[in-house]
Biopython code that builds the backbone (N, CA, C, O; Angstrom):
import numpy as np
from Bio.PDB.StructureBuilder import StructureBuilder

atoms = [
    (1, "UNK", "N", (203.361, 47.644, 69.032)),
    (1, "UNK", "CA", (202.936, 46.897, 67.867)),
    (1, "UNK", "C", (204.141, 46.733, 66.952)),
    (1, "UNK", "O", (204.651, 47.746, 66.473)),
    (2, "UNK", "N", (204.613, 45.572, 66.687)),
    (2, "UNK", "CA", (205.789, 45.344, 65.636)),
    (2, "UNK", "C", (205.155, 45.028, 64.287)),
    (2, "UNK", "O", (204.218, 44.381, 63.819)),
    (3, "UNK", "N", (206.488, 46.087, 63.780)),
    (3, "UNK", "CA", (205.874, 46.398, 62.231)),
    (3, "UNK", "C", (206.763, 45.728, 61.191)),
    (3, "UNK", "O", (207.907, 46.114, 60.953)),
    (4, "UNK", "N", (206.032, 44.465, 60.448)),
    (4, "UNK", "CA", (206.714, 43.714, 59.533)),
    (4, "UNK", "C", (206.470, 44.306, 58.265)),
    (4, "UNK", "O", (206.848, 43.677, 57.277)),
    (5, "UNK", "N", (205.826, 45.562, 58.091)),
    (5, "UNK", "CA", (205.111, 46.028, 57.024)),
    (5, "UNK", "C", (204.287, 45.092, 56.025)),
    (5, "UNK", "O", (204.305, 45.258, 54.805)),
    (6, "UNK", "N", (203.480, 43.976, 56.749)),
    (6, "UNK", "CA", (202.682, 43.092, 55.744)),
    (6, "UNK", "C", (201.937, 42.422, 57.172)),
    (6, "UNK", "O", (201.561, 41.251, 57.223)),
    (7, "UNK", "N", (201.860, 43.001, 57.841)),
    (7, "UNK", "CA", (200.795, 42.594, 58.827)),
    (7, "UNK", "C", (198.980, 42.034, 58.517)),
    (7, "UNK", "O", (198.288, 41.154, 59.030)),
    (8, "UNK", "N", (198.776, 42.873, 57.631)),
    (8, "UNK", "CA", (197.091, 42.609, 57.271)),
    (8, "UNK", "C", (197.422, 42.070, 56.211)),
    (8, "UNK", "O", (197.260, 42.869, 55.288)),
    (9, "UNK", "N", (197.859, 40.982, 55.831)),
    (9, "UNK", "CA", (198.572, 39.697, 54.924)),
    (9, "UNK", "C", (198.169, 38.598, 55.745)),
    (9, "UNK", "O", (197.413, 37.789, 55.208)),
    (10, "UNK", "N", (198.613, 38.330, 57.295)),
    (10, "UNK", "CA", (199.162, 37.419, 57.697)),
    (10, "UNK", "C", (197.743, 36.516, 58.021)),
    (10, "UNK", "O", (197.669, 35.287, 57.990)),
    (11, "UNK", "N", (196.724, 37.400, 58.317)),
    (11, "UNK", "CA", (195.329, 36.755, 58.682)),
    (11, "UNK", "C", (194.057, 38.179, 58.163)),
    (11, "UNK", "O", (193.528, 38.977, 58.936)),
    (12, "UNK", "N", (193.917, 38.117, 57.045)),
    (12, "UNK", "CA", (193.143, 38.682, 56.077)),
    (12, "UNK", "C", (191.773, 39.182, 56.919)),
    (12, "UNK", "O", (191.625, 40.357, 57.255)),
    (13, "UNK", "N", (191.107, 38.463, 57.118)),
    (13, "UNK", "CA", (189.874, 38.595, 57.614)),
    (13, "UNK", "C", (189.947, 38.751, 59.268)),
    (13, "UNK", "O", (188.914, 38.473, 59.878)),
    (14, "UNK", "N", (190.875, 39.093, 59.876)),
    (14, "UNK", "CA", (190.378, 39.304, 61.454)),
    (14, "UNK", "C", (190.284, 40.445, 61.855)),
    (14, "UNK", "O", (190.997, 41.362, 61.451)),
    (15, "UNK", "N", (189.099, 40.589, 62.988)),
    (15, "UNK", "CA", (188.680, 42.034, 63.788)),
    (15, "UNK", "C", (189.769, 42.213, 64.415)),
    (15, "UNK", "O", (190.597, 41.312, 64.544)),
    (16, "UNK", "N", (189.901, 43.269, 64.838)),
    (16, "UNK", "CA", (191.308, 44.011, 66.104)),
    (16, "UNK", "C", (190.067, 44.678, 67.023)),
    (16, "UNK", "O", (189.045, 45.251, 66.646)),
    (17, "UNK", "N", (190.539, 44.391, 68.328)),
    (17, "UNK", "CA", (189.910, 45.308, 69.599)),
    (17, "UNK", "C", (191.013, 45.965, 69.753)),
    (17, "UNK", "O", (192.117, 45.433, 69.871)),
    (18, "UNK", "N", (190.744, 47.440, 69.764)),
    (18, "UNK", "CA", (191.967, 48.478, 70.211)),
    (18, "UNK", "C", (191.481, 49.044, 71.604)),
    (18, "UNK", "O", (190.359, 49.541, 71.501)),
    (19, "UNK", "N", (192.019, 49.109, 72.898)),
    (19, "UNK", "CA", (191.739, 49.826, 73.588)),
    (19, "UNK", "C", (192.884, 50.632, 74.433)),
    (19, "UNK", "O", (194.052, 50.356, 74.707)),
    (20, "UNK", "N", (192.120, 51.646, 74.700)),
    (20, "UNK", "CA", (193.003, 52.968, 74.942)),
    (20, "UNK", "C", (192.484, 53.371, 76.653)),
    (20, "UNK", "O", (191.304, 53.469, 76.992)),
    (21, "UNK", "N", (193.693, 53.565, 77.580)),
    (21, "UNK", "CA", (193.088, 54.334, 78.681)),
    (21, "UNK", "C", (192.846, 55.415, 78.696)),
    (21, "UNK", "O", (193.298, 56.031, 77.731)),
    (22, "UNK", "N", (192.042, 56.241, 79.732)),
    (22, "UNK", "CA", (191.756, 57.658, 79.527)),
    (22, "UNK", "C", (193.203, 58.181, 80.224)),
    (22, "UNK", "O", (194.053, 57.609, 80.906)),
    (23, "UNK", "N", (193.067, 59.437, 79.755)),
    (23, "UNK", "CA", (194.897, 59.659, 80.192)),
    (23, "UNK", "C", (195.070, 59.767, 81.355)),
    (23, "UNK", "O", (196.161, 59.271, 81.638)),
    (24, "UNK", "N", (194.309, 60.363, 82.650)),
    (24, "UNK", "CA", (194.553, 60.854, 83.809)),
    (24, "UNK", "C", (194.675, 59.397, 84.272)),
    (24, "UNK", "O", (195.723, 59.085, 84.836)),
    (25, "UNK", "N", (193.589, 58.340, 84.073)),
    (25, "UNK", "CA", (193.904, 56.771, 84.681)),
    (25, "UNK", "C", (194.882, 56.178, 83.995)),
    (25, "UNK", "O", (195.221, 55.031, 84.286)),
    (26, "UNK", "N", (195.661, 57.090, 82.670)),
    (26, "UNK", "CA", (196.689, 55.891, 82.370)),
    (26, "UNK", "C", (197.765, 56.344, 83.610)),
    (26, "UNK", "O", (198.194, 55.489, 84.385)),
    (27, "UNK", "N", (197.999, 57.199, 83.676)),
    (27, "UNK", "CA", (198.805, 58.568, 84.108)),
    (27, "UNK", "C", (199.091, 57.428, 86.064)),
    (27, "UNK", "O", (200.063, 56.913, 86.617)),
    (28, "UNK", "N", (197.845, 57.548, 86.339)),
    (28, "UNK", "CA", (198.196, 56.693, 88.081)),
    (28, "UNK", "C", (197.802, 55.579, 88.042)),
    (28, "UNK", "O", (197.269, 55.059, 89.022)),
    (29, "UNK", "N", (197.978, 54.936, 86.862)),
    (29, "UNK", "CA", (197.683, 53.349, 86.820)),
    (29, "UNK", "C", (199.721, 53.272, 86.573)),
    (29, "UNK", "O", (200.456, 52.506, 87.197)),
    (30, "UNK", "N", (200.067, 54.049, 85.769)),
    (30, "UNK", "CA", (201.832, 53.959, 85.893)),
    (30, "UNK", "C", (202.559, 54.592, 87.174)),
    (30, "UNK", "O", (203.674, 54.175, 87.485)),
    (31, "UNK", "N", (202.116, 55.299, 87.696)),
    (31, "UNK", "CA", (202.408, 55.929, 88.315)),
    (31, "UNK", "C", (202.145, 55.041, 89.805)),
    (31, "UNK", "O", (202.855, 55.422, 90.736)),
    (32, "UNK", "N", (201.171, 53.876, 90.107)),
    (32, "UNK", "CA", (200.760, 52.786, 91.142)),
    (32, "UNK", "C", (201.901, 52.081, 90.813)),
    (32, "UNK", "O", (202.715, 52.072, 91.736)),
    (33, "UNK", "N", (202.368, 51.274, 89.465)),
    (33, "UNK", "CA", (203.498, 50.698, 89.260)),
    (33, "UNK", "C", (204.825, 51.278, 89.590)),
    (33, "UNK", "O", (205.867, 50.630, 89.689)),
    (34, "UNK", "N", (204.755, 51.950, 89.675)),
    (34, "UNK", "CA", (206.382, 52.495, 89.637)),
    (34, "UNK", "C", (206.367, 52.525, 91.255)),
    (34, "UNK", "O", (207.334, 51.919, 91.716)),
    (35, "UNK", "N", (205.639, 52.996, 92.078)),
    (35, "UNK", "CA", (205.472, 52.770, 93.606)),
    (35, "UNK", "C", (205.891, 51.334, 94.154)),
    (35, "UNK", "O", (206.563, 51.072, 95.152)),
    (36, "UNK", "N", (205.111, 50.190, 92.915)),
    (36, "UNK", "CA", (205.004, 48.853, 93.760)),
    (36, "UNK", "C", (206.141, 48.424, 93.399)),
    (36, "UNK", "O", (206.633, 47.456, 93.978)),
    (37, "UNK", "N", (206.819, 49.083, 92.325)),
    (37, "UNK", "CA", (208.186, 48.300, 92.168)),
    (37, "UNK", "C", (209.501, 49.318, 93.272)),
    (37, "UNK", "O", (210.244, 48.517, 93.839)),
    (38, "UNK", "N", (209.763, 50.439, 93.531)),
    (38, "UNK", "CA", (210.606, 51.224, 94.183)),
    (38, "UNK", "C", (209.899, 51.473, 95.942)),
    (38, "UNK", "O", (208.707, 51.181, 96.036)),
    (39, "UNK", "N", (210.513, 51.918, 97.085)),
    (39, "UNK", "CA", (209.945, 52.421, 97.818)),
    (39, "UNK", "C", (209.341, 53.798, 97.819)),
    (39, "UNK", "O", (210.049, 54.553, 97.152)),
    (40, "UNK", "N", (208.487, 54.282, 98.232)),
    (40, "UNK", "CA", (207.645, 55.399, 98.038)),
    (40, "UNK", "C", (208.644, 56.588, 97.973)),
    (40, "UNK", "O", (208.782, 57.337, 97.006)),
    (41, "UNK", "N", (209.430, 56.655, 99.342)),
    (41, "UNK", "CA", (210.376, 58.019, 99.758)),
    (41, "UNK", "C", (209.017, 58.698, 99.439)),
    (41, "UNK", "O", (207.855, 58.451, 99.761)),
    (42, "UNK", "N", (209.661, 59.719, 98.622)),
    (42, "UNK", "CA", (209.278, 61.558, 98.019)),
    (42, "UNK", "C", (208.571, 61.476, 97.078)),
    (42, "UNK", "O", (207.778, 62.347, 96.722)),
    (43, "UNK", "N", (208.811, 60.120, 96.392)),
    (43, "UNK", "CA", (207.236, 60.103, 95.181)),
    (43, "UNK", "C", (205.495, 60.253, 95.223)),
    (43, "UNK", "O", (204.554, 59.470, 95.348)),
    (44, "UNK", "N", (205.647, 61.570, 95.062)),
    (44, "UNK", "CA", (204.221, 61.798, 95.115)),
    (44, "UNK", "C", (203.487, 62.005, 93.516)),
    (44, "UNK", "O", (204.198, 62.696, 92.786)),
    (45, "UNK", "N", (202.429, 61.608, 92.986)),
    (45, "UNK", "CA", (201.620, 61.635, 91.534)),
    (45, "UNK", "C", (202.175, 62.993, 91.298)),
    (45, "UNK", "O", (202.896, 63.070, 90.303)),
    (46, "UNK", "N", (202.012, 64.024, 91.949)),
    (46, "UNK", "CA", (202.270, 65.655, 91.160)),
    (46, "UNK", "C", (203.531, 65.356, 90.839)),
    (46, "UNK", "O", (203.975, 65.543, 89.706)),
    (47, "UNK", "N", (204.252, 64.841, 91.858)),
    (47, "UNK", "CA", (205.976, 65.085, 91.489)),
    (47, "UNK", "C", (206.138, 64.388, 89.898)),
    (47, "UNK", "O", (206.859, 64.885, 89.033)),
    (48, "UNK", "N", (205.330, 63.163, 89.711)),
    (48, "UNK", "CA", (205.717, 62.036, 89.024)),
    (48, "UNK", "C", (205.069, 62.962, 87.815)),
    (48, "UNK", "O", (205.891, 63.733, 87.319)),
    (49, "UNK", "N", (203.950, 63.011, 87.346)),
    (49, "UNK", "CA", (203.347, 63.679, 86.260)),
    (49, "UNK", "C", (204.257, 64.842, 86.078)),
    (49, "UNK", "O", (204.670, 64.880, 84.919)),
    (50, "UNK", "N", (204.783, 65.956, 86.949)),
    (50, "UNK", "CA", (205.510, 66.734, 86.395)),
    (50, "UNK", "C", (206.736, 66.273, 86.121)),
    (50, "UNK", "O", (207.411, 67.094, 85.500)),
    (51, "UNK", "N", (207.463, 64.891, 86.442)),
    (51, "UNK", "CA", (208.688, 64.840, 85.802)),
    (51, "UNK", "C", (208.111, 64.299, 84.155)),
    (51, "UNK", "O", (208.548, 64.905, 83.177)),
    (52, "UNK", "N", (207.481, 63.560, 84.030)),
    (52, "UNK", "CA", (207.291, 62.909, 82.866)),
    (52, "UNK", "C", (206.597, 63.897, 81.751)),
    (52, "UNK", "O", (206.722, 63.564, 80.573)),
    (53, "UNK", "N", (205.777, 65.257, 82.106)),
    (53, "UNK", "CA", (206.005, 66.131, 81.369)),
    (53, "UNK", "C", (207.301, 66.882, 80.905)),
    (53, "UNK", "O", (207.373, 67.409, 79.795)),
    (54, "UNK", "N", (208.338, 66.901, 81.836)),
    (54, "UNK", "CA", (209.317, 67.435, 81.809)),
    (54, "UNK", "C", (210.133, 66.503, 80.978)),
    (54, "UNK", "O", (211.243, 66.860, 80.583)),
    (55, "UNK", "N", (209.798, 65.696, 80.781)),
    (55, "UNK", "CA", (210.683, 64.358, 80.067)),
    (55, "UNK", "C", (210.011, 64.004, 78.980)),
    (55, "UNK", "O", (210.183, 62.900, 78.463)),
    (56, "UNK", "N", (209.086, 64.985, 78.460)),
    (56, "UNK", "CA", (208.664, 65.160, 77.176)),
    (56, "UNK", "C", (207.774, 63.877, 76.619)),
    (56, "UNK", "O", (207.669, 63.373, 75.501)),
    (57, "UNK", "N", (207.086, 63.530, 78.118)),
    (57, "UNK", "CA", (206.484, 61.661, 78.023)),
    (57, "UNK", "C", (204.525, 62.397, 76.859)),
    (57, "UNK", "O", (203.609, 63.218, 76.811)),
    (58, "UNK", "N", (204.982, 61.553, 76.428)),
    (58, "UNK", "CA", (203.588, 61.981, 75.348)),
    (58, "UNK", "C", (202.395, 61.153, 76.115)),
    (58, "UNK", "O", (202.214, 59.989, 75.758)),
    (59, "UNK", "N", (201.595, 61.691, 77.127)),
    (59, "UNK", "CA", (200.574, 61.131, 77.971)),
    (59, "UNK", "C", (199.350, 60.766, 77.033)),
    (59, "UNK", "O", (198.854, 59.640, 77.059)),
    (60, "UNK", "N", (198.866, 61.819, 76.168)),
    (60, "UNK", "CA", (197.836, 61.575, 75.347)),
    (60, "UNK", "C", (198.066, 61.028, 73.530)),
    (60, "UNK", "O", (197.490, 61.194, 72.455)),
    (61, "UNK", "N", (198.691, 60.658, 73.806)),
    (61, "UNK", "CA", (199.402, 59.635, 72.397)),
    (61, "UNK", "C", (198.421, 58.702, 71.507)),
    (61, "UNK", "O", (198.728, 58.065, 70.500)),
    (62, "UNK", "N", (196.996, 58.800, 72.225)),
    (62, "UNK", "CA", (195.921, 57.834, 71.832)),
    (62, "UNK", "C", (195.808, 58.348, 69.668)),
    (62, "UNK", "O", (195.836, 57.625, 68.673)),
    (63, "UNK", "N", (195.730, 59.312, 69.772)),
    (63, "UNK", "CA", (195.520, 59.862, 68.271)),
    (63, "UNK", "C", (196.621, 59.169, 67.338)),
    (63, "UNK", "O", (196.385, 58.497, 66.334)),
    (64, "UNK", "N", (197.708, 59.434, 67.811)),
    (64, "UNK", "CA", (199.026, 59.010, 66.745)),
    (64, "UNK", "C", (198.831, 57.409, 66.643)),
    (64, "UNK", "O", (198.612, 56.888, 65.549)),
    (65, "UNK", "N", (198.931, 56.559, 67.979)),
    (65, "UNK", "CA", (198.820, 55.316, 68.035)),
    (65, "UNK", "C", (197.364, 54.982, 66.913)),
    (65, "UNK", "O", (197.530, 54.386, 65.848)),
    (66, "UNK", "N", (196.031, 55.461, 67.358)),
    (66, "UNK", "CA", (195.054, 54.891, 66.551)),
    (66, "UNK", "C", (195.659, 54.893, 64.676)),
    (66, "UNK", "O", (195.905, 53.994, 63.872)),
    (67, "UNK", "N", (195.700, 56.403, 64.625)),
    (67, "UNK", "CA", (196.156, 56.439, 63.538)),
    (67, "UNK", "C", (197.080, 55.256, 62.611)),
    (67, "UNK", "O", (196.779, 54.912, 61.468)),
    (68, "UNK", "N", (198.137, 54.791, 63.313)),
    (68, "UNK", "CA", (199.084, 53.663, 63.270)),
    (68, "UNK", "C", (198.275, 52.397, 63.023)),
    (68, "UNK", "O", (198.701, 51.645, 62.147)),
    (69, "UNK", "N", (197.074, 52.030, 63.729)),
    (69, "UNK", "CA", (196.657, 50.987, 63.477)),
    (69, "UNK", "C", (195.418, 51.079, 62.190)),
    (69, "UNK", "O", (195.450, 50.256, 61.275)),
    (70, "UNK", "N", (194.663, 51.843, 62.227)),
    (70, "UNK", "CA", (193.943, 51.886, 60.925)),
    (70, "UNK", "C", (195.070, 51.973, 59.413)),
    (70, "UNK", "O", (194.919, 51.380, 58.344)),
    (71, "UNK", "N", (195.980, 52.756, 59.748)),
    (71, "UNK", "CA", (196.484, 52.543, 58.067)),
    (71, "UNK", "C", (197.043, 51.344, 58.248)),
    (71, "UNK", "O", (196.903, 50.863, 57.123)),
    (72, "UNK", "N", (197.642, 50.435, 58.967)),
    (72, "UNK", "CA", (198.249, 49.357, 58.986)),
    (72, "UNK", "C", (197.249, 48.009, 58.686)),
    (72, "UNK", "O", (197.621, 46.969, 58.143)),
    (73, "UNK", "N", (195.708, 48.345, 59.248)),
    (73, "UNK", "CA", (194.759, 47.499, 59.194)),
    (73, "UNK", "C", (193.769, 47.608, 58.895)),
    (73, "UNK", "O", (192.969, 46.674, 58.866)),
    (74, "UNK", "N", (193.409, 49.255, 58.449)),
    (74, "UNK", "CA", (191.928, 49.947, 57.685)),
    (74, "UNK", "C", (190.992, 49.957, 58.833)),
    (74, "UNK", "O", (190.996, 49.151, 59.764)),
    (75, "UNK", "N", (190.191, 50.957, 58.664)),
    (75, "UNK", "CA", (189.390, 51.734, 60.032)),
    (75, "UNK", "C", (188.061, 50.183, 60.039)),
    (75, "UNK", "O", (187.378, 50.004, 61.047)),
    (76, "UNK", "N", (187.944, 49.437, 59.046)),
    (76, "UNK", "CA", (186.821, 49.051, 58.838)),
    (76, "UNK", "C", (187.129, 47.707, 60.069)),
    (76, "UNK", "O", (186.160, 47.349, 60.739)),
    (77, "UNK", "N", (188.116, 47.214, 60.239)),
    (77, "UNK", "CA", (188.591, 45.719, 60.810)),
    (77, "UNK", "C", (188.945, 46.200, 62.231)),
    (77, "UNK", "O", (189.575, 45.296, 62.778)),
    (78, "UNK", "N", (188.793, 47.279, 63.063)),
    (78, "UNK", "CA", (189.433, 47.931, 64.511)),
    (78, "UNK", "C", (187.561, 48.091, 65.196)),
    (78, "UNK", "O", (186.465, 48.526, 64.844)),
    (79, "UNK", "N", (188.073, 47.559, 66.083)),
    (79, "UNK", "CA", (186.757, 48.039, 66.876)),
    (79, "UNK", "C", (187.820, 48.764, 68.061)),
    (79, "UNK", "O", (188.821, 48.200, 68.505)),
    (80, "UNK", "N", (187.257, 50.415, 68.528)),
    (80, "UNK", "CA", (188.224, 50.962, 69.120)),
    (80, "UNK", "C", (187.304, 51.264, 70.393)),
    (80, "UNK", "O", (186.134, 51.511, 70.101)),
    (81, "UNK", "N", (187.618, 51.288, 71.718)),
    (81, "UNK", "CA", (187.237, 51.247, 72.896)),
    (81, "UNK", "C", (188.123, 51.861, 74.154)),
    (81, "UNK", "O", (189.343, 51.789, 74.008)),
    (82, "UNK", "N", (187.679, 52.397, 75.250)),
    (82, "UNK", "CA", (188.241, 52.374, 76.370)),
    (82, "UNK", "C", (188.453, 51.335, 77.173)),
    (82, "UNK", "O", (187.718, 50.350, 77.239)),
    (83, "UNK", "N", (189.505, 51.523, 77.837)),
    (83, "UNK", "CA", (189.709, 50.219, 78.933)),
    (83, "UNK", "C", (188.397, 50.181, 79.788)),
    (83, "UNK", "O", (187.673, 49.198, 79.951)),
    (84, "UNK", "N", (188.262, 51.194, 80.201)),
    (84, "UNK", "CA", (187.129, 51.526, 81.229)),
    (84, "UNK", "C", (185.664, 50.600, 80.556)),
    (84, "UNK", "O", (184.872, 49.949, 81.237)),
    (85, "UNK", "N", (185.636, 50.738, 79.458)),
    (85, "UNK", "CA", (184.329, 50.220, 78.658)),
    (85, "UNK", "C", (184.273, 48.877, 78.429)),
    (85, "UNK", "O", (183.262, 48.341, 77.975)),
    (86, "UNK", "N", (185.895, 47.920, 78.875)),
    (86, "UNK", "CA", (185.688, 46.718, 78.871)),
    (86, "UNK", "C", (185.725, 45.924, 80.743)),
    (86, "UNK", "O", (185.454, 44.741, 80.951)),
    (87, "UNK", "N", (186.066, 46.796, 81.701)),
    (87, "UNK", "CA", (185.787, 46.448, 82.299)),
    (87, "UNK", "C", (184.262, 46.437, 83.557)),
    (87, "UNK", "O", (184.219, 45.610, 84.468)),
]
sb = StructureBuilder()
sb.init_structure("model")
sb.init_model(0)
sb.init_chain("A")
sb.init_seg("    ")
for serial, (resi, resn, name, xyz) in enumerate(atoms, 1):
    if name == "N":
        sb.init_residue(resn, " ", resi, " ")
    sb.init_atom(name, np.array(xyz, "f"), 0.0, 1.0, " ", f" {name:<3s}", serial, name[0])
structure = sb.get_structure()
């Protein structure tokens, strides 16, 4: 989300749909990408989740991010959802 700091200026009155994956499906929904772009070799999900813990990857980040968008746009204008719940 790019921050002009006057965002809820630009169109006053519009809803936001926020949606968030659950972490374990965000986790091998990146983890399918990174396969379809490299050849497999030695990449296995355990290997991959433990490097990206090890690399200090913030998997469950959903809290900080929401947070970010209500003060930027007030809790009242966010309708917040799972991916899972829109498909």
């Amino acid at each position: 989300m790019p921050s002009r700091g006057n965002d809820q200026h630009d169109i006053p009155d519009c809803k936001i749909i926020v949606t968030f994956r659950e972490p374990a499906a965000r986790l091998y929904s990146l983890y399918r990408l990174l396969r379809s772009e490299r050849p497999p070799g030695k990449r296995h999900l355990d290997g991959y989740w433990r490097f990206q813990i090890n690399c200090g990857a913030d998997l469950c980040s959903t809290r900080r991010h929401l947070k970010r968008w209500q003060e930027t746009f007030g809790k009242s204008r966010l309708l917040v959802l799972f991916y899972e719940d829109l498909t």
